[in-house]
N, C-alpha and C positions, 0 to 999 in steps of 0.2 A: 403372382410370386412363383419363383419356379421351385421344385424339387426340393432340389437342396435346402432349402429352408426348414425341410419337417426335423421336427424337433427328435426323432424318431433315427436320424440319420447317424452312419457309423462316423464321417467327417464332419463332423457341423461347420460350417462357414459362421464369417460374424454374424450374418440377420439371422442364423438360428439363437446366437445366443443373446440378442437384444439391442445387437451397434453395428449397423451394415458399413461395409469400406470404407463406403463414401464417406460416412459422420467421422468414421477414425482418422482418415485424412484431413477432415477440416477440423478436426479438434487437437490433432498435432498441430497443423500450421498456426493454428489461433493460440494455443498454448506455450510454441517456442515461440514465437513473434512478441504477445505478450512478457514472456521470458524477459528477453533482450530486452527489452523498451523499460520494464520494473526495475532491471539489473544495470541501465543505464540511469536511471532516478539519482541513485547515491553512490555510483561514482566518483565525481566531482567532490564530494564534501575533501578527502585528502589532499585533492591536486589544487586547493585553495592558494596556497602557499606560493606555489608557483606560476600560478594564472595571475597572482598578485606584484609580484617580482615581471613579470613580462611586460603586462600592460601600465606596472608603476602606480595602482593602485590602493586604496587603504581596503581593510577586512569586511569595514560596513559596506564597500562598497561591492566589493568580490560575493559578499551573503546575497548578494540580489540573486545571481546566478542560480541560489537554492529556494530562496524565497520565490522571486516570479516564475518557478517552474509550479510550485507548490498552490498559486495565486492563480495559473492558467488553469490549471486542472480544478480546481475550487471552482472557475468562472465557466470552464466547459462543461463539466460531469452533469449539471442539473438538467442540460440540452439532449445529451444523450440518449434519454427515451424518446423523446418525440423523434431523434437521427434515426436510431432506429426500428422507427415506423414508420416512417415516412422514405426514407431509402432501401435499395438490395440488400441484403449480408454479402454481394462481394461487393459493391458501391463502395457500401461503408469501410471494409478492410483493404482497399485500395488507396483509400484516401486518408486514412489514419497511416497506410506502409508510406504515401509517398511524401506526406509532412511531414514525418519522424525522418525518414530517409534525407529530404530536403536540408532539416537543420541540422542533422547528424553533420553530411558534408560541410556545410557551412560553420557550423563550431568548428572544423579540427582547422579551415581555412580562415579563419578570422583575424581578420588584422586590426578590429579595437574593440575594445571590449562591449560598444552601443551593439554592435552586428554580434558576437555572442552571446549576448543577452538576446537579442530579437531570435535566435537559432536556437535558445533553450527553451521559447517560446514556442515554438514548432513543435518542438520534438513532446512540451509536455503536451500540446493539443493533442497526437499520435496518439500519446499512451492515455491520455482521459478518455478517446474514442474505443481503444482494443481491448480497456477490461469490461465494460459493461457489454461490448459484443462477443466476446468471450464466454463469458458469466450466460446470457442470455440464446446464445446457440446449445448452450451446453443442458440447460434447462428444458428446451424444446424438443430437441431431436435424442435424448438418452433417456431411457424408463426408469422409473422412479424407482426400482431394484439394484439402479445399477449407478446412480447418479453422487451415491458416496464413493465409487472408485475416481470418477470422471471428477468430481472437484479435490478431491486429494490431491491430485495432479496441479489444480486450480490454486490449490494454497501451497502449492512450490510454488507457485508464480508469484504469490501478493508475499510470503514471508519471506522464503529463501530467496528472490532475487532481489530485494533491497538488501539482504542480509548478507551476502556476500558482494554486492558492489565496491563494500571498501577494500576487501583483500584483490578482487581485480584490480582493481586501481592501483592499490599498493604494490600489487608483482609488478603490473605497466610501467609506473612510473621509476621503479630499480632497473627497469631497461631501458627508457625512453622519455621523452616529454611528454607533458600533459596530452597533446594533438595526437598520443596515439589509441589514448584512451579513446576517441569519438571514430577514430581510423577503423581500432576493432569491431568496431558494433556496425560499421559500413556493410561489408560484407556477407555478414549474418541476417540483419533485415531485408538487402536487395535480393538475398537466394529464397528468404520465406516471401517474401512479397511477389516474386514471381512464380512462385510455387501454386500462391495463393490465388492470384491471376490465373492462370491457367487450369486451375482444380476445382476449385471453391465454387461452391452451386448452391444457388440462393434457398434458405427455410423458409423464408416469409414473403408474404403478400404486402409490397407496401399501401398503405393509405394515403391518399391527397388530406394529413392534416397539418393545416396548415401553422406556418409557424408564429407562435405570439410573442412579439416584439417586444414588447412593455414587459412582459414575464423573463423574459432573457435578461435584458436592462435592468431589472430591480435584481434579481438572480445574481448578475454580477455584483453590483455594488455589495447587497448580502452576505454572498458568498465568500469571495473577495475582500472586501471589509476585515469577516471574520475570522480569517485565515489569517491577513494583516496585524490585526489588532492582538487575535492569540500568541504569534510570531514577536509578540513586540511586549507581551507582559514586563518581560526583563525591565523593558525602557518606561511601562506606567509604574513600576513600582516605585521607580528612583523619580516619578515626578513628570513623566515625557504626557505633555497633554496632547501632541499630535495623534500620535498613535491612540489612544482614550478616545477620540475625537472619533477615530475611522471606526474603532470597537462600536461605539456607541449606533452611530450611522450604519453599521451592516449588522446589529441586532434591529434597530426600527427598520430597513430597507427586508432581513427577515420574515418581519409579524407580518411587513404588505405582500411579500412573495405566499407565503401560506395563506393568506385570506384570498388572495387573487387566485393561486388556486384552485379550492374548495370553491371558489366562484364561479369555475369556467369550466368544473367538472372535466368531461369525456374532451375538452380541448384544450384541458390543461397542455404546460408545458412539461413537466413535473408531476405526475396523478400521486396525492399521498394518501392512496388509501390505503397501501400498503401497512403504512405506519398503524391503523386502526386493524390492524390482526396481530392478536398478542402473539399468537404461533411467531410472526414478525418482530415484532420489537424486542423481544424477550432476550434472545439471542443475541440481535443486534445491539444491544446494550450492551453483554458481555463482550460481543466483538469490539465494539469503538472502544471499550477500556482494555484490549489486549494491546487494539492498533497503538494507541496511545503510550501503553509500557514498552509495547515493542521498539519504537522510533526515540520513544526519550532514554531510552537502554542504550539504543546502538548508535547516538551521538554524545553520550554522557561518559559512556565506557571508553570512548578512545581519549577523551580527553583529560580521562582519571588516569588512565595508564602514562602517556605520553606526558602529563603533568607532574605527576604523584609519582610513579613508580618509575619514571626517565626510561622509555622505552622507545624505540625509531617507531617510525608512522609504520614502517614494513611490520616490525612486529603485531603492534596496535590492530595491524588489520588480520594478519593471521590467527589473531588471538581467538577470532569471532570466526576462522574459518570451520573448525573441527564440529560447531554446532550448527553452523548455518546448511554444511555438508549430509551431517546424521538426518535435521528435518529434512532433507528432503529425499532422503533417501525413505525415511517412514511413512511421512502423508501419506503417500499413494496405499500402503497398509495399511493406514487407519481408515480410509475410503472403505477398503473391502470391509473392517469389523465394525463400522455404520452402517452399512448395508444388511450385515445379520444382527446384528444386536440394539442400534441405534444409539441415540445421541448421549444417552444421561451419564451411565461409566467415565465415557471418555471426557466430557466434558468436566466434572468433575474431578476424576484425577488429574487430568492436563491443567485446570488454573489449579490443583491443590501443587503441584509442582510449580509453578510460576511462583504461586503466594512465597514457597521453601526457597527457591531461590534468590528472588530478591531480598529479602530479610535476610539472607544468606550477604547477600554482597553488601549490604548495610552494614555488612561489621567489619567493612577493608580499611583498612590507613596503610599507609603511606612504606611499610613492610611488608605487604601483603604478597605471597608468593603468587609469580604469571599463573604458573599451573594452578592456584585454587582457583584462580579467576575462569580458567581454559575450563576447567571442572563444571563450576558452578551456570555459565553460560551453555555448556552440553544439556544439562538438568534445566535449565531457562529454556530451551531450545525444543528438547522434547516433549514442555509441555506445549509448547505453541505447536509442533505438531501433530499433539493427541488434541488440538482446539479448534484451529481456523477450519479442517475440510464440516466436520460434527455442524459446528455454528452455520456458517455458509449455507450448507445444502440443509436444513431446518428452516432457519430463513427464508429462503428461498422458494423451497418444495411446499412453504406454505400462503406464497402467494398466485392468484390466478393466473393464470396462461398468457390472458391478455396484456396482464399487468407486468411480466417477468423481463421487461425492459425499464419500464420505469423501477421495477424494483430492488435492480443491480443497480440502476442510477444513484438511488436514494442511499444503498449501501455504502457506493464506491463516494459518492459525494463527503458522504457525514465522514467519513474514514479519515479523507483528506485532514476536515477539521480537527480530527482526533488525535491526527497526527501532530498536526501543527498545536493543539492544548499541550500534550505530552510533552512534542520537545521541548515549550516553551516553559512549561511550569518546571521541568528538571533541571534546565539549563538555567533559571532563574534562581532555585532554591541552591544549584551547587555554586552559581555566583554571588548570592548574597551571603552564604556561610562562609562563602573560602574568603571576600570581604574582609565581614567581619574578623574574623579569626588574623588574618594577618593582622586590621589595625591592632586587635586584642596582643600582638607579638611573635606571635608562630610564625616558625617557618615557610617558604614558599609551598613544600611538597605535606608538609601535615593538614595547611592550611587548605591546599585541593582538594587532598584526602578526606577530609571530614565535608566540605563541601560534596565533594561525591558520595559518598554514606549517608549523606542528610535528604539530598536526591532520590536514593534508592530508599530508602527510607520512605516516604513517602509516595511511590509508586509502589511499595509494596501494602501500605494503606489500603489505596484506590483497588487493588487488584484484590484485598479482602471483601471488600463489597459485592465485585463480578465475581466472588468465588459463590456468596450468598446468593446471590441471581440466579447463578448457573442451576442452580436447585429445584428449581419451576422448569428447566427447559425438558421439553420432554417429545417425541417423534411426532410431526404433525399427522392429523386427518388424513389429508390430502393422500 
C-alpha cells in the first residue's frame, strides 16, 4: 500500500479513510443505476389511463403492465445469489444494464400492448438483478464503521425512487406522452452502463456452482403464485376462485422450495440460513411491514386524492413529491448516526413516526385540506427515513460474508411479496368500504373517503406491531 494511506497523513486519500476510489466509483454507478431502474418501477402506475386509451384496452388489462413486472422480480430475486456466485460483479451489472436498457427502448417503441408487456419483462429482470448486486458489493468492499453511510444512500434507492416515480411521471406526461416516460430513462442507464463497463472491477471470485433447475422451477411457481394470488386478494374476497387457486399452489410450491433447500444445503439455490439468525430476521420483519405500508400508502393515496378530494393526477403526484424529496435528502444522515450510535433510537423513533402518521391520515374525508395531507406524508416520510438504512445494514452486517448475496436475495425477494400484501390488502379494504358505503347511499367522494381512512386505518395497525418488534432490534455482533 503506498504512503499515502498512513492514517497519520496531513491529506488522507479515501483508502486512509476506509473506501478507496475505486469502491466509490462502483458504488456510485451501482447506486444511480439502481436509482433509475427503482424510479422507473412506478412510473407507469399514472400513465395507466393513457397506455389504455392508445392500445384500446380495458384497466384489468393495462394492471398486468404493474403486475407482471412485480411477478418477474418475484420469479427472478430467489436466483440472484446463486448469479452472483457463480458470475463477475461486472458480468452481472452488464447484463442487468443491458436488459433493462433493451426493454426500456422497446417499451417507448411498442406498437401493442403483447410487446410492452414482454419489455416490462426485461426491464423488471434488470432491476431484480442490480439491487441484490448492489446491496451485496456494498457489504463486501465498505468496513463495517462505515457501512451505515453507504446504505443510507441504499435506502434512497429502495424508498425514494419508487416514491417519487409518480411525480416524474406526472411532470412527463403534462409535457409529453406516455413513450416519453421510457425515452427519459434511455439515456440515463446507457451512460451508467457504460460507465460501468469501462470502470467496474470485479470483488468476487466466481464459483462453478452449478445451477438447480428444479429449485428455480418450484421458485417460480412459489414465488410467483404468491405475489399473484396477494395481487388478486381484492378478486378472492368477492368470491374469485381462480386467483385462491394460484395462492393456494405457490404457498404448497413454497413449503417444497424451503425443504429442497435445507436439502441441498451449500448448493442450494436460495441458502436460508440467513433467516435462522435472529440478528436477521428481527429486522427483516420490521422492514417487510414498512415495505408493505410503504407501497399500500403510495397507491392508496393517489387514488384518495384524485377520487375524494377531485385533484388532477399532476397534483396527486406532487403531493408525494415534498416527502419523497426531504427522505432522501436525510437517509445518507441517518447512515452516519448509525455508524456512531446504532440501530435502536432510530429505529424506534422512525416507526414511532410512521405509527403518528398513518393514524394521522385515517381521520381524512373527503374535506380534508391537500396541505394536511402534504404535512402528514413529510412526517410518513421521515420516518421511513430514520428506518430503511438502521434495518438494512443490521440485517445485513449480521449475516456471514459468504452468505451476503443470498442474503440481500432473501431480503429483496420477501420485500417484493410485502409489497404486493400491502397494496393488496389496502386497495381491497378501500374497495370494499367505498362499496359498501355507496350501496349504504353516500356520496361518490365520502364514500372514497372513508374507504381510504379505513385503508389507512389499518396499515397503521400492522405498523403498531413493527413498532413492538422494533424493540428487540439492537446492533449486531458482527
Amino acid at each position: 500500500m503506498s504512503s499515502s494511506s498512513n492514517p497519520t497523513s496531513s491529506n488522507p486519500t479515501p483508502e486512509s479513510v476506509g473506501i478507496p476510489r475505486n469502491v466509490v466509483i462502483i458504488l456510485a454507478v451501482l447506486v444511480f443505476t439502481a436509482f433509475v431502474m427503482m424510479l422507473n418501477e412506478t412510473t407507469l402506475a399514472v400513465a395507466l389511463p393513457s397506455i389504455m386509451a392508445d392500445f384500446d384496452i380495458e384497466a384489468n388489462t393495462a394492471q398486468w403492465l404493474l403486475t407482471g413486472f412485480m411477478l418477474t422480480m418475484a420469479v427472478v430475486l430467489p436466483a440472484t445469489g446463486w448469479m452472483l456466485e457463480r458470475f463477475t460483479t461486472r458480468s452481472v451489472f452488464i447484463f442487468a444494464t443491458v436488459i433493462f436498457l433493451i426493454g426500456t427502448v422497446t417499451a417507448a417503441l411498442a406498437p401493442t400492448f403483447a410487446i410492452m408487456l414482454a419489455a416490462r419483462v426485461a426491464q423488471a429482470i434488470g432491476t431484480a438483478v442490480i439491487m441484490p448486486l448492489l446491496m451485496t458489493v456494498a457489504m463486501t468492499v465498505v468496513p463495517p464503521e462505515r457501512r451505515g453511510a453507504v446504505m443510507g444512500l441504499i435506502a434512497v434507492v429502495m424508498a425514494v425512487g419508487p416514491a417519487l416515480g409518480p411525480s416524474v411521471a406526472g411532470l412527463v406526461l403534462n409535457f409529453s406522452s406516455w413513450h416519453a416516460i421510457f425515452w427519459v430513462m434511455v439515456p440515463l442507464v446507457f451512460v451508467a452502463a457504460l460507465i460501468g463497463a469501462l470502470r467496474l472491477t470485479n470483488i468476487n471470485e466466481p464459483k462453478k456452482t452449478p445451477l438447480d433447475v428444479i429449485s428455480f422451477l418450484i421458485s417460480a411457481v412459489a414465488f410467483g403464485g404468491l405475489v399473484y394470488g396477494l395481487s388478486s386478494i381484492g378478486d378472492i374476497l368477492e368470491g374469485g376462485k381462480n386467483a385462491l387457486i394460484v395462492l393456494a399452489v405457490g404457498i404448497i410450491a413454497l413449503v417444497a422450495f424451503v425443504w429442497r433447500q435445507n436439502s441441498l444445503e451449500d448448493k442450494a439455490l436460495l441458502d436460508l440460513r440467513p433467516l435462522a439468525i435472529r440478528e436477521y430476521t428481527v429486522p427483516l420483519i420490521v422492514l417487510l411491514t414498512l415495505f408493505g405500508a410503504l407501497l399500500g400508502v403510495m397507491n392508496t393515496l393517489p387514488l384518495y386524492l384524485q377520487g375524494s378530494l377531485m385533484v388532477t393526477a399532476l397534483v396527486a403526484g406532487l403531493v408525494l413529491l415534498p416527502g419523497g424529496l426531504l427522505e432522501g435528502v436525510l437517509s445518507p444522515f441517518v447512515g452516519r448516526i448509525y455508524d456512531r450510535h446504532g440501530p435502536r433510537g432510530l429505529v424506534i423513533g422512525g416507526m414511532s413516526l410512521v405509527v403518528i402518521s398513518l393514524f394521522a391520515l385515517s381521520t381524512v374525508d373527503e374535506f380534508a385540506n391537500v396541505w394536511f395531507i402534504i404535512g402528514v406524508h413529510i412526517v410518513f416520510s421521515i420516518g421511513l427515513a430514520l428506518l430503511f438504512t438502521p434495518l438494512m445494514t443490521v440485517a445485513l452486517a449480521s449475516v456471514p460474508d459468504n452468505l451476503y448475496g443470498h442474503g440481500s436475495a432473501i431480503l429483496n425477494t420477501l420485500q417484493q411479496l410485502a409489497g404486493a400484501a400491502g397494496t393488496a390488502v389496502m386497495i381491497a379494504v378501500y374497495s370494499t368500504v367505498s362499496k359498501n358505503m355507496l350501496i349504504d347511499g353516500a356520496t361518490q367522494q365520502t364514500a372514497l373517503a372513508n374507504g381510504a381512512n379505513s385503508a389507512f386505518f389499518a396499515s397503521a395497525c400492522l405498523a403498531v406491531f413493527a413498532l413492538i418488534v422494533s424493540f428487540f432490534i439492537k446492533r449486531p455482533a458482527r
